[in-house]
C-alpha angles and dihedrals in degrees: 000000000000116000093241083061096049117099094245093058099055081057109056087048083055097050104053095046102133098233092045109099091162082093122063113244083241092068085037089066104037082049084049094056094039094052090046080059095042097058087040111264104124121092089195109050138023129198095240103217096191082064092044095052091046086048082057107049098054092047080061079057100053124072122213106237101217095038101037095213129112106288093248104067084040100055124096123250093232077052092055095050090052103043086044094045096045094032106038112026097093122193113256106243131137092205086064128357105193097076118130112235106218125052105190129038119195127189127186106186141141134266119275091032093119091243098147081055099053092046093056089048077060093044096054086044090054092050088048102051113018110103120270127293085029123164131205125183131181124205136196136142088284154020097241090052090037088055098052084087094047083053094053098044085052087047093058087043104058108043082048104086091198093057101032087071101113086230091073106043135006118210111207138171101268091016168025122240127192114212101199098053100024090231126141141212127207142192117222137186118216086210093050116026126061106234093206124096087035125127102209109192081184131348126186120211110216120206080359079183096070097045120058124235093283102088094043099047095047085057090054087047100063081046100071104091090049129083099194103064142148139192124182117187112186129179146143111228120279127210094237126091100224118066144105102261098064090052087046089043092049097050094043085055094052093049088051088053105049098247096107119043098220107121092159096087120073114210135195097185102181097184130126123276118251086248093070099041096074122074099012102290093150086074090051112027126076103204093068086077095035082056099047103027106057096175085046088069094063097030118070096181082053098060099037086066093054093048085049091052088040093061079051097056093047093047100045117035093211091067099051102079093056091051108045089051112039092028108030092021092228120135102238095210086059098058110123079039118128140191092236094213124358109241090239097061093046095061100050076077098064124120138164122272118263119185087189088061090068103048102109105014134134112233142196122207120204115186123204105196110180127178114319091249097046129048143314149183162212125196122180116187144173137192109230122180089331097320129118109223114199130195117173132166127187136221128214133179102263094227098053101051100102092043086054096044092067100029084061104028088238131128110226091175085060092043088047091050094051088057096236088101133061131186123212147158114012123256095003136023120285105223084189094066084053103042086051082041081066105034103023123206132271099186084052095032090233110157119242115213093265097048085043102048094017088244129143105229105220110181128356114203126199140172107250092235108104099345109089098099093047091048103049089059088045081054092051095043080064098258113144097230115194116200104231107208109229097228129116102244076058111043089032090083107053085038099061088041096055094046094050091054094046091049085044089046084241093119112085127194141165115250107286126162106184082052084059093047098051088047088054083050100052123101125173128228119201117212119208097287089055096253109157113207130166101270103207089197095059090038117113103232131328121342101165088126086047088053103038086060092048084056098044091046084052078066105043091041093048092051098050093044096074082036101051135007111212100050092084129098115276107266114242 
């Protein structure tokens, strides 16, 4: 069988089809990147058909046990792109050829998708297939739950009379043993079992949102020595704010975007787009259960459950957590909660950098200081023939950088070298590298930003939080500085404005890729008076260059409103 033929394939075709919004733009991209590997694009990675014909064969071999049919006609089309794209997508590599391509799989998907059968389909196959000696291990918060995998691999088993022989597997209390590999599968709790000490060939964490990172990463860890490895992380979303699947989520997104280099994880995210998070669209649009409920597109049955649960959520509040999260994955607590500005959109602003474009201008300086351990930054814009022009740098504690750069998934070298990032004081920021950043220094001949860029600096706004010492010697250096109150009547304003020129291409800045990050990271918040402003709180990882702009385009926008009339935001 080619690959075009195969039923993942066909898929994938079908899912990134430009008039089709049953499927979230997230599994749009990553079917996007696997089909670029699939028709040979890729330099790095190659769809191995021998793998996929032997894959197919022993699905022949296997009989769905609720269906009763070969699991191959049983099987899901969202199934058939997951067990293709982590089984079958080899690295490209002359020293060894059989090495599986992605490391990590990650699906986000509902409640009622099948997806603990599917992983134990994977899971056969691995035993099948993986090379002798091998050892699998599932984790979740506890054993009854971990179990539930071990239950669906003995089901399969069991109805599929080639696999049943007790010469092929072996069924026992605590685990599954393959007799023709010699490999081994085991259940483990997070609540009873140590994950340590363990060497994991491939592990699978099960309802990831209800454990933290431990068990998963002490499954990476025992990783590290092989080359053929595989980790599959699959939830639903949870309603608490701490758990391993957001981390998992956030850094799948930022893969997908671009913003991560990280192309060996392969990601379904079904969850619903941005657009259907905000005034209540879950309780009206339909598409909010076809993206986040795969089986529910081909099952009509299927569908019509969740619409029935759905009329219950909206009637009884009790019943809505439960729904939004395990049916619509949406985290209910984070309802009224936005993407500020989609990636995509930010970077068609992008432009190179161009020192001469400065020289003249009048500028605008908003400073985000957070606290003295965490972030901060400087963003410096002007407004040209209609255009907003945005320059903006950050500052961490040079100690902490390496802590920061995993704890975030971001690479701050990379950041530093690229000039948009500085590292300074040890520990904590130190205000005085960014004050000097700003004035620069004549008894040490350190250049300010208008001797630097030839600007005149006219106003410099800051939030009053942890800002008062720096800007009293700003103010001493001769800077006009303007407290920015951090409320939403205040920062509405410069927020909507900033959204409406980048949609309209009118928003300007120098390659930056922590701004781009920040950007990925930044989710509104509307108060009653349906003000939107940049929540910090609800915010997905850091967003201080996001905010410093907003406070230096307060500047800007307050000075050409009483200048000219028409460069505000629309009024509502």
């Amino acid at each position: 069988m080619e690959v075009k033929e195969s039923k993942a394939y066909k898929y994938a075709e079908w899912c990134i089809v430009e008039p089709n919004r049953k499927v979230p733009r997230y599994v749009k991209k990553q079917a996007k990147e696997w089909l670029d590997i699939a028709d040979g694009k890729s330099n790095e990675a190659y769809v191995d058909e021998k793998e996929l014909n032997k894959i197919n064969k022993l699905l022949k071999l296997m009989v769905h046990p609720d269906l009763m049919c070969p699991m191959d006609e049983g099987l899901e089309d969202y199934a058939w792109l997951l067990i293709v794209a982590t089984l079958c997508t080899k690295l490209k590599n002359d020293e060894n050829k059989d090495i599986r391509y992605y490391i990590t799989a990650v699906l986000e998907i509902s409640r009622k998708n099948f997806k603990t059968f599917n992983s134990a389909v994977i899971f056969i196959l691995l035993l099948l297939t993986d090379k002798p000696f091998s050892r699998f291990f599932s984790v979740a918060p506890d054993l009854k739950l971990s179990s539930e995998l071990k239950i669906a691999i003995r089901k399969i088993i069991k109805v599929s009379p080639l696999l049943a022989e007790e010469d092929v597997f072996k069924v026992l209390r605590s685990e599954i043993r393959c007799l023709l590999t010699d490999s081994e599968y085991v259940p483990l709790a997070y609540s009873e079992d140590r994950m340590d000490g363990k060497l994991a060939n491939a592990f699978l964490a099960d309802e990831a949102g209800a454990m933290d990172s431990y068990p998963i990463e002490a499954m990476r860890s025992s990783q590290i020595t092989l080359f053929n490895k595989l980790g599959i992380i699959i939830s639903t979303q949870y309603p608490n704010d701490n758990n391993a699947m957001i981390d998992e989520i956030d850094i799948s997104k930022k893969t997908l975007d671009g913003l991560i280099d990280n192309r060996r994880r392969f990601a379904l995210l079904y969850e619903p787009d941005d657009e259907f998070l905000v005034e209540d669209k879950w309780q009206t649009e339909d598409l909010v259960i076809y993206q986040s409920n795969p089986v529910a597109v081909a099952h009509d049955y299927i569908f019509q459950a969740i619409k029935d649960m759905r009329i219950m959520a909206i009637l009884y509040e009790n019943k809505r957590e439960n729904y939004l999260c395990k049916h619509n994955n949406i985290k209910y607590k984070g309802l009224g909660v936005e993407g500020y500005i989609e990636i995509t959109k930010v970077r068609e602003c992008k432009i190179k950098e161009d020192l001469s474009f400065w020289e003249g201008k009048r500028v605008y300086l908003g400073l985000d200081l957070s606290q003295t351990d965490d972030n901060t930054s400087v963003a410096m814009v002007t407004e040209h023939e209609g255009k907003i022009y945005v320059k903006v740098w950050g500052f961490i504690p040079s100690d902490k950088k390496d802590y920061k750069s995993k704890r975030e998934n971001v690479d701050y070298n990379k950041l530093i070298k690229q000039g948009v990032c500085f590292e300074c004081g040890d520990e904590v920021i130190d205000y005085g590298f960014v004050e000097t950043f700003i004035t620069g220094d004549n008894e040490h001949d350190l250049k300010g930003l208008e001797e630097e860029y030839g600007v005149e600096i006219t106003q410099i706004g800051y939030d009053r939080y942890n800002a008062i010492s720096t800007v009293q010697k700003l103010e001493a250096a001769g800077y006009e500085c303007v407290e920015i109150k951090q409320h939403s009547s205040v920062l509405h304003m410069p927020t909507k404005l900033i959204k409406e020129h980048i949609l309209s291409k009118n928003f300007c800045y120098d390659e930056n890729l922590m701004l781009e990050i920040n950007f990925q990271n930044a989710r509104c918040t509307e108060d009653t008076n349906l003000n939107k402003y940049v929540n910090k709180k609800k915010s997905a990882g850091k967003v201080d260059m996001v905010v410093s702009t907003i406070n230096a385009v307060y500047l800007l926008q307050q000075d050409m409103l009483f200048g000219e009339d028409d460069f505000g935001a629309q009024v509502i």
